[in-house]
C-alpha positions in Angstrom: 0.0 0.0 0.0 3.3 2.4 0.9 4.4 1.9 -2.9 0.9 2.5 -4.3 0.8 5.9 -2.6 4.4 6.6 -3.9 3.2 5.5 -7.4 0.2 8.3 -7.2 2.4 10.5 -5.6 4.7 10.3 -8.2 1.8 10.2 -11.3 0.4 13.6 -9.9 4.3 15.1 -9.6 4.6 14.1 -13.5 1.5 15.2 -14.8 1.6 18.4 -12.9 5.2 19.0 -14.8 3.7 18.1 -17.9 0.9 20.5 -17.6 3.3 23.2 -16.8 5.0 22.1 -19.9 2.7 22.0 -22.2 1.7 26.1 -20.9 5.2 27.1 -21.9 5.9 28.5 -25.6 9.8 28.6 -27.1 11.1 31.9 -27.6 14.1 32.3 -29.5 16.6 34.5 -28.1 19.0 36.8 -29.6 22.1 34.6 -29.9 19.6 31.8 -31.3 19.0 29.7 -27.4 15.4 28.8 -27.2 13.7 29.0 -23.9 10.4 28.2 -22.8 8.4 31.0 -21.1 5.4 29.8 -18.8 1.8 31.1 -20.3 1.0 32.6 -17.2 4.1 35.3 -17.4 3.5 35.9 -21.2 0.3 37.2 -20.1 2.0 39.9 -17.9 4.0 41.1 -21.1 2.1 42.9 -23.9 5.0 42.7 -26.5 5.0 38.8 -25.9 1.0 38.9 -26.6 1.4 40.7 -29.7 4.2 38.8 -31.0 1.6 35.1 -30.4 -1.1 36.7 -32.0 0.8 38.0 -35.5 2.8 34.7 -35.2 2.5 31.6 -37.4 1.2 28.8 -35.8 3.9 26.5 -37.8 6.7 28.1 -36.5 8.6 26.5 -33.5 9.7 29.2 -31.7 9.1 33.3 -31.9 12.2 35.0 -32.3 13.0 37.9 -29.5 15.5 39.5 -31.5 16.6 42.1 -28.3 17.1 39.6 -25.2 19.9 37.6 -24.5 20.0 34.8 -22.1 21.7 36.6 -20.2 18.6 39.2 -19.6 16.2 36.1 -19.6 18.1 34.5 -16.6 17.7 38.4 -14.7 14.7 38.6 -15.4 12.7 35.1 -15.3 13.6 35.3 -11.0 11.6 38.6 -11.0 9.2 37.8 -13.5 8.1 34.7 -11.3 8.2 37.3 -7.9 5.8 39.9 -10.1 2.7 38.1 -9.4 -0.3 38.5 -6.5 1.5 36.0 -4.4 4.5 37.9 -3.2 5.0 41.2 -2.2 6.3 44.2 -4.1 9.1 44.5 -1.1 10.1 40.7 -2.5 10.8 42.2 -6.2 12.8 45.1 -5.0 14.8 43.3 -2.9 15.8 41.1 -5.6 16.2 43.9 -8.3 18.3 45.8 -5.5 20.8 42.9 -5.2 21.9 42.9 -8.5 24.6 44.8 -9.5 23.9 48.0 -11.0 25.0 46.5 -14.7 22.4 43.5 -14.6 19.9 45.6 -13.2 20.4 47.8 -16.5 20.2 44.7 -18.8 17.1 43.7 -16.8 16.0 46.9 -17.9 16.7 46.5 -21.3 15.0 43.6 -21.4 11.5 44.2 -19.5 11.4 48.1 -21.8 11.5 45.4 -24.3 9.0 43.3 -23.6 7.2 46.1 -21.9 6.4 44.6 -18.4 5.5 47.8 -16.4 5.8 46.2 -13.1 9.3 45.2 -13.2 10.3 48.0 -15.3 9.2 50.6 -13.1 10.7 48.9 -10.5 14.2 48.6 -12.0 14.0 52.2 -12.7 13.2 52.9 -9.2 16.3 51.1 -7.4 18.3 52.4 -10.5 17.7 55.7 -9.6 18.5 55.1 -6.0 21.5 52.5 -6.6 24.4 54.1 -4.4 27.1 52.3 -7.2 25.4 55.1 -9.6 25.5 58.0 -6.9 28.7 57.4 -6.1 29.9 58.0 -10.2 27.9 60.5 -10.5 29.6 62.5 -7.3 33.1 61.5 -8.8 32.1 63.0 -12.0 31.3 66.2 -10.6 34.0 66.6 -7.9 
């Protein structure tokens, strides 16, 4: 009976991954790396709904000619914190702890794709990064 209830344990587990799966679409990226983006964050982007409904159905992936992987690994942490379930402290915190040079390729990326939430975010702790303050201050003195 143990093994049974490992069995459906493990039957749930798959088709839960599957599902997820199956609600992810291939992008490909600027340097030609596909990577599957979760239905439920391409609705958050407008470019990204856009680019599905002029698309071809035949084609494997859609083609995001101005994101690296580099900017999808950035931004796919916040992307996932941008949602009801955490807090908007959560998604500063983790935009503040990237150096001030991801945090501008995250912001290259999510002008891009134009996801307001994380964008005006990543302005926001741009504007109030000390590492920019502090060139700024050499500059002028």
């Amino acid at each position: 009976m143990k093994n049974m209830s490992k069995i459906v344990k493990f039957a749930l587990l798959g088709s839960v991954l599957i599902a997820s799966t199956m609600n992810a679409l291939p992008f490909k990226l600027e340097n030609g790396e596909t990577f599957d983006i979760n239905n439920t964050l391409i609705q958050k982007s407008q470019m990204l709904k856009s680019m599905i409904e002029v698309s071809d159905a035949q084609e494997d992936a859609i083609t995001l000619p101005n994101i690296t992987l580099q900017q999808m690994n950035l931004l796919m942490p916040c992307w996932v914190i941008a949602n009801p379930r955490h807090t908007e402290t959560e998604l500063a915190t983790k935009i503040k702890n990237y150096p001030l040079e991801q945090q501008r390729q995250l912001l290259l990326a999510v002008d891009f794709l134009n996801i307001p939430q994380i964008r005006d975010e990543t302005i926001k702790q741009i504007s109030n990064s000390t590492e920019l303050i502090e060139r700024k201050s050499r500059i002028f003195y």
